[in-house]
N, C-alpha and C positions, 0 to 999 in steps of 0.2 A: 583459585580465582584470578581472573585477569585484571593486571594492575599497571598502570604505565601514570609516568609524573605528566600533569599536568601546568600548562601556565594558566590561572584562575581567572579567566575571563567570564562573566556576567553575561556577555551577548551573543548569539547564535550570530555568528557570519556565514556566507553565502560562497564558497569558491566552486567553480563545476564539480560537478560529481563525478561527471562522465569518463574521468580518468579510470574507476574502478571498476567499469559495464562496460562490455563488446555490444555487437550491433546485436546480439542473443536475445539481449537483457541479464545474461550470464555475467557474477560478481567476481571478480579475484577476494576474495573475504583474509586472505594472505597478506597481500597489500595494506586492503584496509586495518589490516589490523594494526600494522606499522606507522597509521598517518598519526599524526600528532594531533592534525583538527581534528580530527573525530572525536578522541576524546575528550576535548575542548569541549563539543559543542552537546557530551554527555554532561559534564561539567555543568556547563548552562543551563540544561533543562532539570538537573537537578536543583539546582537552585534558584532556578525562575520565581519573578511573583508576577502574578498577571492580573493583580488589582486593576491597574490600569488601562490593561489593553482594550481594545477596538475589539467590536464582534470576530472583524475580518485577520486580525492577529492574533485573536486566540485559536479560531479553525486554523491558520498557519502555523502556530507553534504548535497544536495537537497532531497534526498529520505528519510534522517533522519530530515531533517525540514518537511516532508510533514504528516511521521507518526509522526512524535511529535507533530506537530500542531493540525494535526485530533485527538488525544489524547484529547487536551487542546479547542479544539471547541466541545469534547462532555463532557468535564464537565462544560463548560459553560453550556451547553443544561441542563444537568444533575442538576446544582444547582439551576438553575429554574424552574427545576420539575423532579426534581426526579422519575416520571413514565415514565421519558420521550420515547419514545418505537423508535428512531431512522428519517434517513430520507426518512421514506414513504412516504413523499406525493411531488407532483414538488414545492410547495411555499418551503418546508420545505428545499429542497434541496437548490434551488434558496440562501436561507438565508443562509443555510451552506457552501456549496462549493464557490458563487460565492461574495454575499453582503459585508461577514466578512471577514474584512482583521486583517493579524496578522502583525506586524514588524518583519522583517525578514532581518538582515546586513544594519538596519538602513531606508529600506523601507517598504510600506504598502501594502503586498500580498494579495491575495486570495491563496485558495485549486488550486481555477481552473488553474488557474495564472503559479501556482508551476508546476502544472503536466501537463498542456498543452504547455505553452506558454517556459517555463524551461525546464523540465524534455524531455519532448517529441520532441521538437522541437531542441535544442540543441544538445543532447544525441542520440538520432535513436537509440537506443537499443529496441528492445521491449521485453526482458527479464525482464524490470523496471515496467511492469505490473505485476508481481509475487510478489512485491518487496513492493508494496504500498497498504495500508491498509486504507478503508476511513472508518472504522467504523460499519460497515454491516456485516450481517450472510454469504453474497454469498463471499466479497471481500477475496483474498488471508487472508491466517493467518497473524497477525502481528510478521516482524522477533522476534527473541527469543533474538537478539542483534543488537548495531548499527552498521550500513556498516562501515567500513575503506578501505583506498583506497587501501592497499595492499593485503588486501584480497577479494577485490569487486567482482571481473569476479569470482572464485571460489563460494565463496555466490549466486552471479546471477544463475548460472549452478545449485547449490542443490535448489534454490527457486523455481525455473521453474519444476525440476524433477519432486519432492514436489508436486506441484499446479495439473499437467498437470498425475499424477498418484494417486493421493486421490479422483478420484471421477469425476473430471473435465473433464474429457474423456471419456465415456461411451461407449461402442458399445453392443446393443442388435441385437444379430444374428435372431433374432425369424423374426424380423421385418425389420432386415436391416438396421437398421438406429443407426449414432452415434450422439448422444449427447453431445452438447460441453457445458461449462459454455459463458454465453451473454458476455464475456472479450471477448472472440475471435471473434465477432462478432463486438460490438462496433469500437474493432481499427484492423480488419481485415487490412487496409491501411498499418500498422506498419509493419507488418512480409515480407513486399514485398521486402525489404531490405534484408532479409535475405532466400532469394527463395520462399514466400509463406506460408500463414498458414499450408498449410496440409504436407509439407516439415518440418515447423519448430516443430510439433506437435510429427511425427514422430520420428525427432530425439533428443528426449528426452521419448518420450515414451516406457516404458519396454517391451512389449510385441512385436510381430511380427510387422512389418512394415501394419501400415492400408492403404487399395487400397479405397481411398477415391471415387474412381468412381461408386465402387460396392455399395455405399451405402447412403441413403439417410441422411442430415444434417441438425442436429434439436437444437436449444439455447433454450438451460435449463431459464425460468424466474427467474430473481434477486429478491434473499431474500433483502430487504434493513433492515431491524428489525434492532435492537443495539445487535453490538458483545459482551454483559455486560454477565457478570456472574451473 
């Protein structure tokens, strides 16, 4: 098991993250395994109490316990084999997302747990899908920094632009048909809250307003591979 000393800081602090991510979204997980905050800021959310918090810092501290954690379940992965190439297969996932629990404000979570049963169920935002990183080549980028609740909704707004104009959005005129990434597919359910996929897709998307009727809708297959450098 991975074990590095600690100084017992209480508080998630905020330095760029961006030192560990190329322009990919590709991790050095090498690096990060060496930084010292990191562990720190595992440190803190195991011991968090979040009696206190604001709606808006508790959706902060869950979305940075989900990629911090998915951080720290693949260098688990990683110390035990170092080829390790991600979660491709359903056992592999099964073990990652849902068997291993992490302590998290003193109890024993799952992945799944955090983003289903927290994040999603709680929160109804579905901008929180741009926002979380499980490790994978298809998944969002991992932020470049950790949420704060005073700047959340602004971040939320450039992650979503971000996701939803790099790629994730396709439309081939030849053929008529747009391509989305399998996110908007899995949790189509989520955006109904906020008018609909093809509504919400729209208005973040830079180009002309797409007439979704004109065209046929296709889910891009998920890379699961390891976002590793």
């Amino acid at each position: 098991m991975i074990k590095m000393a600690v100084r017992k800081s209480k508080k998630i602090s905020n330095p760029v993250i961006s030192k560990w991510i190329n322009h990919q979204g590709k991790v050095d997980y090498s690096l990060l395994k060496k930084d010292q905050w990191f562990w720190e800021q595992i440190f803190a959310l195991e011991n968090a109490n979040l009696r206190k918090y604001s709606r808006h810092e508790k959706l902060a501290f869950w979305l940075n316990t989900y990629n911090l954690l998915t951080i720290k379940g693949v260098l688990i992965e990683l110390e035990k084999n170092p080829k390790w190439k991600g979660n491709v297969t359903s056992l592999v996932k099964l073990r990652f997302f849902i068997l291993r629990k992490f302590l998290v404000a003193g109890k024993k979570l799952s992945l799944n747990y955090i983003e289903n049963s927290i994040i999603r169920r709680r929160f109804k935002d579905p901008r929180v899908h741009f926002a979380l990183n499980c490790g994978s080549a298809s998944c969002p980028f991992l932020p470049n920094k950790l949420f704060q609740a005073e700047s959340l909704d602004k971040y939320l707004e450039n992650l979503t632009k971000f996701f939803i104009n790099s790629g994730n959005v396709r439309i081939d005129e030849e053929t008529r048909t747009v391509y989305l990434s399998r996110i908007f597919k899995w949790y189509k359910r989520d955006f109904d809250i906020v008018g609909g996929l093809e509504q919400f897709i729209n208005k973040y998307w830079k180009e002309d307003a797409i007439d979704f009727s004109k065209y046929l809708i296709k889910f891009e297959e998920y890379d699961w591979s390891l976002n590793k450098q």
